[in-house]
C-alpha positions as CSV (number, residue, x, y, z in Angstrom):
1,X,-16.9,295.9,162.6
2,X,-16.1,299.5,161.7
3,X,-14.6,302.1,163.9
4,X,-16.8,305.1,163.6
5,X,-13.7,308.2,163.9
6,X,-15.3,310.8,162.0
7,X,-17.3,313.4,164.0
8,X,-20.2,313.8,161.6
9,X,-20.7,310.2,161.6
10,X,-20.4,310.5,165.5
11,X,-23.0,313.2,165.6
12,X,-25.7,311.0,163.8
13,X,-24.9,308.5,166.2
14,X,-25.8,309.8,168.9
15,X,-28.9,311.8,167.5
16,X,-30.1,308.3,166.4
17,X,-29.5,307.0,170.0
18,X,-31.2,309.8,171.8
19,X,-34.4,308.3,170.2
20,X,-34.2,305.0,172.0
21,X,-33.3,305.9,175.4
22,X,-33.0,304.7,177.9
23,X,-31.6,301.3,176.4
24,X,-28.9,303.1,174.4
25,X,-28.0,304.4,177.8
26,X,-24.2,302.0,177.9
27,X,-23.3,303.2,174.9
28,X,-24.6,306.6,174.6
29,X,-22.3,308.4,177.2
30,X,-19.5,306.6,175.6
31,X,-20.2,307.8,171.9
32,X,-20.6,311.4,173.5
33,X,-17.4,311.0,174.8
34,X,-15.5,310.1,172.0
35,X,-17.6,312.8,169.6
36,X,-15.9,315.9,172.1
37,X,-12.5,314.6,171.8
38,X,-12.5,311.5,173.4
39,X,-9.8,312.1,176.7
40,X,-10.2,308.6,178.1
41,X,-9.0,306.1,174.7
42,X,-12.4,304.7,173.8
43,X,-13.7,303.3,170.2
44,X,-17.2,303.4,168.8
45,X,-17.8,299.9,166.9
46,X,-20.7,299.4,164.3
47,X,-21.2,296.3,162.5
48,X,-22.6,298.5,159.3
49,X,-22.8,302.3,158.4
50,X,-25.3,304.0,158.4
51,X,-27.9,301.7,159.2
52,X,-26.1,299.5,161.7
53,X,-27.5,296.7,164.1
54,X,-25.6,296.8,166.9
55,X,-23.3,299.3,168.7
56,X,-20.1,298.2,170.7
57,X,-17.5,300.6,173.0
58,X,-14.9,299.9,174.2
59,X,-11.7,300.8,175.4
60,X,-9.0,300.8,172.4
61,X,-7.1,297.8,172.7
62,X,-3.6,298.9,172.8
63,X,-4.7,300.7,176.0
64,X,-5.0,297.3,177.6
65,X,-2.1,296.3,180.3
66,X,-3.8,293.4,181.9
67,X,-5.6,290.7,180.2
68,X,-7.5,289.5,183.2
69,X,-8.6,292.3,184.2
70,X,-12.0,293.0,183.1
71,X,-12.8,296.8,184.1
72,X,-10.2,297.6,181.7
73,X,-11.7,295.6,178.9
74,X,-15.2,296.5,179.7
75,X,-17.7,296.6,176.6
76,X,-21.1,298.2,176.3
77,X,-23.5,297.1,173.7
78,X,-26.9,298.3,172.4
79,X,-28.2,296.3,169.7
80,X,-31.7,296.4,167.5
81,X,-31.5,292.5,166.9
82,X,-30.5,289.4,168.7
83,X,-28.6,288.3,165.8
84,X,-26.3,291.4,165.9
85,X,-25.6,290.6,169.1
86,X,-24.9,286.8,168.5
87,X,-22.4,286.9,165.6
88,X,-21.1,290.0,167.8
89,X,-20.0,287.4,170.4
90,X,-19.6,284.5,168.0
91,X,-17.2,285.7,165.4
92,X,-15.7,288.9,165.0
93,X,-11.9,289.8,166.4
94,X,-14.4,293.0,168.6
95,X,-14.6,291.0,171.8
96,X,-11.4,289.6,172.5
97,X,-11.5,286.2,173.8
98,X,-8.4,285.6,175.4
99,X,-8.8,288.4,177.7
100,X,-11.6,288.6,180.8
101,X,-14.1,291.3,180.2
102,X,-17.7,292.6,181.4
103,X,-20.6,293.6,178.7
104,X,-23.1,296.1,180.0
105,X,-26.2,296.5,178.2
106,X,-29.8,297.6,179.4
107,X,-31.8,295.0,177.0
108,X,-33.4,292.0,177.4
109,X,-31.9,288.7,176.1
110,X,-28.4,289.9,176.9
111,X,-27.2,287.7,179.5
112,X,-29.0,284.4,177.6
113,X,-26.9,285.1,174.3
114,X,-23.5,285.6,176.7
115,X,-24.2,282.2,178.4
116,X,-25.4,280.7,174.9
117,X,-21.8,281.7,173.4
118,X,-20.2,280.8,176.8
119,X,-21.5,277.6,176.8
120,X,-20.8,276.6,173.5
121,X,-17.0,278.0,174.3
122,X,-16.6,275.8,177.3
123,X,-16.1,279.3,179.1
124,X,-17.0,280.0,182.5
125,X,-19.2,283.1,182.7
126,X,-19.6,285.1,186.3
């Protein structure tokens, strides 16, 4: 995943977002945020740039205290494919798995490919 720092690419972002509202609506407010100088610690993930498949924010990790706490490792995703949004939850170091944490996304097939990853983890998912 790559951290998306630099305003222009920040910019794009979020013009490209503002096209698919209101499902880019988790991450949107987020990337906004962190475009105007970003006052509350959160990163803007992509999994490619410029043409990327799915979108991840969070907060940055070394602004976590608590691992079990999950409003403090909350993550909001929009993705264009369901595939993005497996190997998302399947294999990279962007969702943290020893720590609890809540994804919030406004699309369909979210909460199947969380209990398909939780599942095949052993994890419990609430």
């Amino acid at each position: 995943m790559l951290i998306l720092r630099c305003p222009a690419q920040l910019q794009l972002l979020e013009e490209t977002l503002r096209k698919s509202l209101p499902a880019t609506l988790p991450v949107l407010g987020t990337v906004m945020t962190v475009a105007r100088g970003n006052p509350a610690s959160h990163e803007v993930l992509v999994d490619s740039w410029p043409h990327f498949g799915i979108v991840l924010t969070r907060l940055r990790p070394e602004d976590h205290r608590d691992p079990r706490d999950y409003y403090t490792n909350q993550l909001s995703v929009f993705y264009r494919d369901k595939g993005a949004l497996q190997a998302l939850l399947e294999g990279t170091e962007a969702v943290t798995q020893g720590r609890a944490f809540q994804i919030l996304g406004m699309q369909d097939g979210l909460d199947e490919a969380v209990q398909e990853v939780a599942s095949a983890r052993g994890l419990k998912v609430e």
